[in-house]
C-alpha positions as CSV (number, residue, x, y, z in Angstrom):
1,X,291.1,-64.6,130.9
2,X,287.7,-64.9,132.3
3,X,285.8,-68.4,133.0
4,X,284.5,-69.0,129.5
5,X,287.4,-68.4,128.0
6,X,289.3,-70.9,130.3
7,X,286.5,-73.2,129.1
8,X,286.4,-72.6,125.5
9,X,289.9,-73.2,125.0
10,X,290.5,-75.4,126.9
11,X,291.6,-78.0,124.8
12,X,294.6,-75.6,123.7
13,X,295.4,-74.5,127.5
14,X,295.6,-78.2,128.0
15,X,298.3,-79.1,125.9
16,X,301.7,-78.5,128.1
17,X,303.4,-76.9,124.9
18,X,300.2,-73.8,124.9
19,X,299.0,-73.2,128.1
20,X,297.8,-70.4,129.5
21,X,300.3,-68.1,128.3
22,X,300.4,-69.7,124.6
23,X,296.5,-68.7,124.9
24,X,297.0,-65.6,126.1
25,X,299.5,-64.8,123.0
26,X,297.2,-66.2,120.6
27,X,294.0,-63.5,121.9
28,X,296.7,-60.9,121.9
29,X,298.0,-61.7,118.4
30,X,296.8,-59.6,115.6
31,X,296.7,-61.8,112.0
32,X,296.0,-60.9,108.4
33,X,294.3,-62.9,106.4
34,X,295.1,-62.5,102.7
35,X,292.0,-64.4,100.4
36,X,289.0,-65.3,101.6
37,X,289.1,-68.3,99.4
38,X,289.8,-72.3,99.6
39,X,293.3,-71.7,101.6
40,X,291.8,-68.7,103.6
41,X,288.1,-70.4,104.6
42,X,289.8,-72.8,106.7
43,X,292.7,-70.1,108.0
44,X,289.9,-67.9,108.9
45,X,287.5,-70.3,110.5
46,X,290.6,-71.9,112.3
47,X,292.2,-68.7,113.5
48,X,288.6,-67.6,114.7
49,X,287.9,-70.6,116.8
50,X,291.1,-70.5,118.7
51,X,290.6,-67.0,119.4
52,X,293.2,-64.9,117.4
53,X,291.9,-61.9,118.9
54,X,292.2,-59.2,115.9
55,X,291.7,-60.9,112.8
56,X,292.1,-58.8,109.5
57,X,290.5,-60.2,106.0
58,X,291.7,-59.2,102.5
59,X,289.6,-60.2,99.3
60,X,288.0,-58.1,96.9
61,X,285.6,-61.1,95.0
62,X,282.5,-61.9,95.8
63,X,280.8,-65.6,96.6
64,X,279.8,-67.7,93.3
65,X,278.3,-71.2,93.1
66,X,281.1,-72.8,91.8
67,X,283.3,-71.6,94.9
68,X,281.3,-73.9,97.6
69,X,282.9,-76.9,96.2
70,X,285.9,-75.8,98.4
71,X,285.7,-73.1,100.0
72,X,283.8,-74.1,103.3
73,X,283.6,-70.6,105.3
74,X,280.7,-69.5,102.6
75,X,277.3,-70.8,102.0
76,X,274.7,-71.2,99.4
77,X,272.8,-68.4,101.2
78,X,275.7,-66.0,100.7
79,X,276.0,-66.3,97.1
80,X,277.0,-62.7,95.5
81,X,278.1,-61.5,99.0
82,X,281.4,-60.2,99.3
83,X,283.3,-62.9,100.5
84,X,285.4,-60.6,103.1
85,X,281.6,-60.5,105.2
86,X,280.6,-63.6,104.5
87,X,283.7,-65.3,106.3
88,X,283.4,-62.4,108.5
89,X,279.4,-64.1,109.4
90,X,280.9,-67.5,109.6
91,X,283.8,-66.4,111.9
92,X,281.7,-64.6,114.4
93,X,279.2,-67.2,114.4
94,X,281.9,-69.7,115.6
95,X,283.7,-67.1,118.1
96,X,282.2,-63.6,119.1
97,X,284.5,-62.4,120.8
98,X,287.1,-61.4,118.2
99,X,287.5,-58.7,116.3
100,X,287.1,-59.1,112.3
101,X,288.4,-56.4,110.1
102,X,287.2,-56.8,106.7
103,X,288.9,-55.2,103.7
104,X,287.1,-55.7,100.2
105,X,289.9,-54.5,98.1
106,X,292.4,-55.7,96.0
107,X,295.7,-56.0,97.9
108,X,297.8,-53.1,96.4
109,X,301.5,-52.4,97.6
110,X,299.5,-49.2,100.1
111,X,297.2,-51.4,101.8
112,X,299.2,-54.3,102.5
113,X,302.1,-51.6,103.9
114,X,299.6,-50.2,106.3
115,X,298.1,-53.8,107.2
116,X,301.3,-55.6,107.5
117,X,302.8,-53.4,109.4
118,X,300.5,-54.3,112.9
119,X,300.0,-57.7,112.0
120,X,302.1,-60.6,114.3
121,X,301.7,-62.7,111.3
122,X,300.5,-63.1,107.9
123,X,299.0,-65.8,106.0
124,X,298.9,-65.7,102.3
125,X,295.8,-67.2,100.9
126,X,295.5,-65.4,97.5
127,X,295.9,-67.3,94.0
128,X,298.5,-65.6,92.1
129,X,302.2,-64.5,91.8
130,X,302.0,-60.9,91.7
131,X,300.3,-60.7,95.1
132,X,302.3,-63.2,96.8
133,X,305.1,-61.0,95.7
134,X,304.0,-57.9,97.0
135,X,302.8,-59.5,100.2
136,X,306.3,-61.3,100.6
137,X,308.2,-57.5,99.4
138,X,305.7,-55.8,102.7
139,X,306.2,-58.5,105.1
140,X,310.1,-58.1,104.7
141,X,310.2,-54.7,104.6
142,X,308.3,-54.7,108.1
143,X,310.0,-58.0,109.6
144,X,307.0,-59.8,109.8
145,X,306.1,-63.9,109.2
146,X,304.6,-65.1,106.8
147,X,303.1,-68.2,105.9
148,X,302.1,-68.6,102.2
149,X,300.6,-71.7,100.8
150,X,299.4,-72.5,97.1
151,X,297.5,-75.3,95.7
152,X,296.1,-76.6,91.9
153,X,294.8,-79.9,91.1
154,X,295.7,-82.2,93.5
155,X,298.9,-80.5,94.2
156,X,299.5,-78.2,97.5
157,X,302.6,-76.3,98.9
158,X,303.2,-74.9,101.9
159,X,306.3,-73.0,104.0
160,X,307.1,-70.0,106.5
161,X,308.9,-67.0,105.3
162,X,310.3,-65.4,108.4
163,X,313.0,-62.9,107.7
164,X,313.6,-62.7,111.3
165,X,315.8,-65.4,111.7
166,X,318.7,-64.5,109.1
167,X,318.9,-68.1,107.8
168,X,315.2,-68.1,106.4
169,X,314.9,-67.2,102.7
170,X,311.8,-64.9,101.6
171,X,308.9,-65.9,99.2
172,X,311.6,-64.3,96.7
173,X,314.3,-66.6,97.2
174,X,312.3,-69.5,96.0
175,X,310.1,-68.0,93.4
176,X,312.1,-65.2,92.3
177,X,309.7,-62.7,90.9
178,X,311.2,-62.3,86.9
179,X,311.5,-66.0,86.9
180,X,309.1,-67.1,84.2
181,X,306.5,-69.1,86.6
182,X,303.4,-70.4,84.5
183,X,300.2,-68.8,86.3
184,X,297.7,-71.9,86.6
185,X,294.4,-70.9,87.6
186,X,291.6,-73.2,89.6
187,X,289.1,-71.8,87.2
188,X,290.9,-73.5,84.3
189,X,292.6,-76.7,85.9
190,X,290.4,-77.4,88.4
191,X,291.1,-78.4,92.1
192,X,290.5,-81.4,94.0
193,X,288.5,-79.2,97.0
194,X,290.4,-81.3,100.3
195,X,293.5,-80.5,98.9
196,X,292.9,-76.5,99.7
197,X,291.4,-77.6,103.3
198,X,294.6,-79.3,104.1
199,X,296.8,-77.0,103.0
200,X,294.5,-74.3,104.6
201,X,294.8,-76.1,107.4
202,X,298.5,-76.2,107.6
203,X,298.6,-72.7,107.6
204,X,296.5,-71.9,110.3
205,X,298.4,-74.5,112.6
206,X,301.7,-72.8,111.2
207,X,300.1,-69.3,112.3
208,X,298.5,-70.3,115.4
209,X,302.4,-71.9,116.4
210,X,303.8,-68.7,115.3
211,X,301.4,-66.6,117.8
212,X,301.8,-68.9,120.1
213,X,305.4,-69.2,120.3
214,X,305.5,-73.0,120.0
215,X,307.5,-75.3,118.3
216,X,309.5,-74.6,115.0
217,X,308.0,-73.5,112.5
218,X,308.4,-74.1,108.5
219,X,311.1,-72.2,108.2
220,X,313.5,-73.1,105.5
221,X,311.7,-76.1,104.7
222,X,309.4,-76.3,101.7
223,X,306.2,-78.8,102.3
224,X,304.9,-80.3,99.7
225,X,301.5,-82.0,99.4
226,X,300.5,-84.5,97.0
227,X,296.5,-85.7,97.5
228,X,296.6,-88.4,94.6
229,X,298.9,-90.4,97.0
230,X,298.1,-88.5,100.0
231,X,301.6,-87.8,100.9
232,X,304.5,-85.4,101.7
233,X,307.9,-84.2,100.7
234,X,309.4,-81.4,102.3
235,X,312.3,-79.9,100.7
236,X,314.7,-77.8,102.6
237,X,315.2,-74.4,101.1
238,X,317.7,-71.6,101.7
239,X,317.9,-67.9,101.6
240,X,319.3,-66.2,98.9
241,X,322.0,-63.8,99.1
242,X,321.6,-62.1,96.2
243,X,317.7,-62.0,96.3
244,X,316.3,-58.9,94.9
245,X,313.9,-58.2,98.1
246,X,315.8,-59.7,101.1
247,X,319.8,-59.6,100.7
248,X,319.7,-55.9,101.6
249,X,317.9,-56.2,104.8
250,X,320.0,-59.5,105.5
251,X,322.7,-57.0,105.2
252,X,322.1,-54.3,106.9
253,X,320.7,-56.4,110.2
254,X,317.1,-54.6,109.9
């Protein structure tokens, strides 16, 4: 760690939890970023600015007007960019000195095996079930944390999934994947735009603990995020033994 680096995070280096070595895991640590959206501008731009030193984007849409009302890593400028580069742009323009892989592509069951499989942690920003689910199915199938976050309206959820510890459920185990789940979309309902910069926010800190190897993390605890009363319920949650993606791998110790 040079002498800019010790001055640029600084502020992290001088909380007695991080240090130098929490630092030095977090420009190690390789994330991926699933959506480029409301929940992933602030993951990105956070991540970035602490210095997450590989940091790997997945979003296959491009920038529109009616995106800028919440989603605060793109600009009126980048309008019908790809949203992957244009958080790329912002993220470099913050921090130079990490590495932004960009992937402008849907997140299929192939990619997200190959992706998942070097990340140290990955954050779910995307906005519907059947990618959370096949995020969730690669990150247990290569042991790896992830921390998923939703929000519509003025509503927000956030937890860890870290199959790692054997007490922590997967995405599965709360949302089972043939439960019937109504998909609610922004674009219909609407979205109160803080609501998806807190919960965003959330998840990078939840990240940035994990890299860090800080504190607990969410972990078997469902956080719950109501902005018309700005406040919080956290319900605890527990793994499923008979979940159709994680019981086996529970089982078998892998």
């Amino acid at each position: 760690m040079n002498d800019d680096d010790l001055l640029r995070y600084s502020r992290h280096i001088l909380l007695e939890e991080f240090g130098i070595d929490g630092q030095a895991r977090v420009s190690a640590g390789r994330a991926l970023v699933i959506g480029a959206g409301g929940l992933g501008s602030p993951v990105a731009l956070y991540l970035a600015a602490a210095g997450v030193g590989h940091i790997a984007l997945v979003d296959d849409d491009e920038v529109d007007l009616t995106n800028l009302q919440r989603q605060v890593a793109h600009t009126n400028a980048r309008v019908g960019q790809l949203k992957v580069e244009s958080a790329a742009e912002a993220m470099r323009g913050i921090n130079p000195d990490i590495v932004v892989e960009t992937h402008a592509l849907r997140a299929d069951e192939a990619l997200l095996s190959h992706l998942v499989a070097t990340a140290d942690v990955v954050v779910d920003c995307c906005d519907n079930f059947a990618t959370r689910h096949a995020v969730n199915r690669a990150c247990v199938a290569h042991g790896k944390p992830l921390v998923a976050g939703a929000a519509i309206r003025f509503d927000g959820q956030l937890s860890v999934y870290d199959t790692r510890d054997p007490a922590s459920p997967c995405y599965a185990c709360i949302f089972p994947p043939d439960a019937a789940f109504e998909e609610t979309l922004c674009a219909v309902l609407g979205v109160f735009g803080p609501v998806v910069g807190t919960i965003g926010t959330l998840q990078a800190s939840e990240a940035l603990k994990l890299l860090a190897g800080i504190g607990p993390s969410l972990a078997g605890k469902l956080l719950m995020f109501d902005g018309r009363r700005t406040a919080f319920d956290t319900l605890k949650v527990a793994r499923d033994p008979h979940c159709s993606v994680c019981a086996h791998r529970a089982a078998s110790g892998n």
